[in-house]
N, C-alpha and C positions, 0 to 999 in steps of 0.2 A: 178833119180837125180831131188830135188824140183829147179825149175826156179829162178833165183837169183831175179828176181822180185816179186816173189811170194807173197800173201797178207797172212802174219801169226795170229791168233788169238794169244795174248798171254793170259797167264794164267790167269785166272778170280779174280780177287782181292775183288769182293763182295761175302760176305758171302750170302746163297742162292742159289747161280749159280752151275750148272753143266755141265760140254760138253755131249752132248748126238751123238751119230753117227748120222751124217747125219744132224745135226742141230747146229746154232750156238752156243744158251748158250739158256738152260730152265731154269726157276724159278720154285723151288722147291714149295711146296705146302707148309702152316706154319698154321693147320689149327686150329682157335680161339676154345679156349673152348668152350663146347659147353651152349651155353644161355649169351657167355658171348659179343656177338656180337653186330651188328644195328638188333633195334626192325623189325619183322616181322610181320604183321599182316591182315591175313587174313580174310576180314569181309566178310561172307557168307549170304547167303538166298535168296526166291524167289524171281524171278523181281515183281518189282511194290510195293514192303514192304520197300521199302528208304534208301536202303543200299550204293545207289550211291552215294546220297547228303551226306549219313551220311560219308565216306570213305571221301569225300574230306575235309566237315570238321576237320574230326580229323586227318587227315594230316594235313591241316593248322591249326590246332592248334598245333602239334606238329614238325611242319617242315619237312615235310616226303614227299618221293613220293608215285604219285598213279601209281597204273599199273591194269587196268582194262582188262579186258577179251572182253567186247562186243565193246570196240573202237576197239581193232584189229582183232576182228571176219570181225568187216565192213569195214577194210583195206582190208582185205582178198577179201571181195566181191568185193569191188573197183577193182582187180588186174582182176578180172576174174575168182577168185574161185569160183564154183558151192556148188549146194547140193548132187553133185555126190559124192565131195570130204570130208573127213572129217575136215573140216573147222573149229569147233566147238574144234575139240581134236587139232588142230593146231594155234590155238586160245590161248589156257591153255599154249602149249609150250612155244608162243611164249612169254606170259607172265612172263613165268616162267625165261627165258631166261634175257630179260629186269629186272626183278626183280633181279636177281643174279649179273649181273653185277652192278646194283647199290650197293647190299651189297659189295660188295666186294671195294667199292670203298668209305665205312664208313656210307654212306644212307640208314636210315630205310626207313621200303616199307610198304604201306597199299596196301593191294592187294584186287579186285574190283569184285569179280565173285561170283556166285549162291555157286558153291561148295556142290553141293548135292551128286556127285557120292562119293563112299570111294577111288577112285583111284586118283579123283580130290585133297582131301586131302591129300592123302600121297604123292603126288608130292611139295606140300609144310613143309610137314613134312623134307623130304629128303633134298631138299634145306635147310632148316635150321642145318639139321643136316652135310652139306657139306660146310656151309657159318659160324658154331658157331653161328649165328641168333638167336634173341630174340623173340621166337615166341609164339606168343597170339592170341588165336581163341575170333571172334565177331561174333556172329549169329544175324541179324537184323530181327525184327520179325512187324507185322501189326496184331494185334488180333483180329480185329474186321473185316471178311471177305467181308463186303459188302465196307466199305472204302478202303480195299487192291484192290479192284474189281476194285471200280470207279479211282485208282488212276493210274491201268496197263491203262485201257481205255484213261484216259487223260494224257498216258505219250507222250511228245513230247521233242524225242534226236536227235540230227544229226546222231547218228550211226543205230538211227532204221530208219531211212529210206532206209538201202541197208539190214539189216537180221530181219527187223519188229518188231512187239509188237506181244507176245506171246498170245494166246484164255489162257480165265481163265481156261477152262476144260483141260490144256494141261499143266496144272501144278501140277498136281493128283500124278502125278509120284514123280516127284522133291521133294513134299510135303510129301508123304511119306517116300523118302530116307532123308527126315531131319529128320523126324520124329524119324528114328531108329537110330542118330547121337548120340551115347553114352560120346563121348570122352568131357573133361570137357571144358567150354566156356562161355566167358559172353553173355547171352543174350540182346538186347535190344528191346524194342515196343515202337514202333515210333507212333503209335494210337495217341497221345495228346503230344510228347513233338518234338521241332522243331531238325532238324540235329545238329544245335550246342550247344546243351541244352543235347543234347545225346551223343555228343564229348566232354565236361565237365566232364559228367557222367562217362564213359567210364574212360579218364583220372586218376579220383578220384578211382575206381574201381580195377583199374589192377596196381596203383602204379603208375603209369608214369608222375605225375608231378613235 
């Protein structure tokens, strides 16, 4: 016999809803066409080739958030994460994680990391395809190796002071797995034109203004 006080859920009047056992009411999934979402856009390549500047430009030009990779790598360090841990792949999550909830919430996302692994990619691939997201690869490029050089040496971030500035020989790896990056993207080389000059460019390129 239910308790004459008893608290009753009554029937859900919003479409969307469901009772599920054990839970009050879940919101169904509704999910967006796919492409037909907030812009996604993952601008990739090695550090020290100007991808960081170039990403918050073209978020402010286009009213976007950033969600970078290496600010929460160095969250991570702040907390006490080591190099024992994989830090680095919990880094990407956690990006991915912030990223998603802002699509979902009608905010395109310019997303801030290397993105050299293929695994790193298709975790952005998936989110778009689980958000309908509008997603456009940028590979940010420095052609001229002796100024990509001097510009990792004189980079100065708050986040590299807790996971550091990478040795140019320590980017052999990365630089090859762009290398073999077949899937289609705009490029850009930042060598002579400044971030917002390549946030323009971009813009005019992929449609987006």
């Amino acid at each position: 016999m239910t308790p004459p006080n008893a608290f009753r859920l009554p029937p859900s009047p919003l479409p969307g809803f469901r009772r599920r056992r054990g839970q009050v009411a879940a919101l169904e999934e509704s999910p967006v066409p796919p492409g037909e979402g907030p812009l996604l856009v993952p601008v990739c390549g090695l550090p020290g080739a100007g991808k960081s500047s170039f990403a918050a430009a073209l978020a402010t030009k286009l009213g976007l958030a950033v969600v970078g990779v290496d600010p929460l790598e160095a969250a991570l360090v702040r907390a006490g994460i080591d190099d024992r841990q994989p830090k680095g792949q919990a880094a990407y999550l956690a990006a991915e994680t912030v990223a998603e909830a802002q699509l979902r919430t009608g905010l395109g996302v310019v997303v801030d990391a290397v993105n050299d692994l293929p695994e790193n990619r298709a975790q952005w691939m998936r989110l778009a395809a689980r958000t309908g997201a509008d997603l456009r690869w940028i590979e940010v490029v420095c052609s001229d190796p002796t100024t990509h050089r001097l510009r990792l040496q004189q980079r100065e971030r708050e986040e590299d002071r807790f996971i550091g500035v990478p040795e140019w020989d320590s980017l052999n790896r990365r630089r090859r797995q762009l290398a073999i990056w077949k899937d289609p993207r705009l490029v850009l080389d930042s060598l002579h034109h400044t971030p917002e000059e390549l946030a323009t460019l971009a813009v005019r390129e992929l449609g987006l203004g």
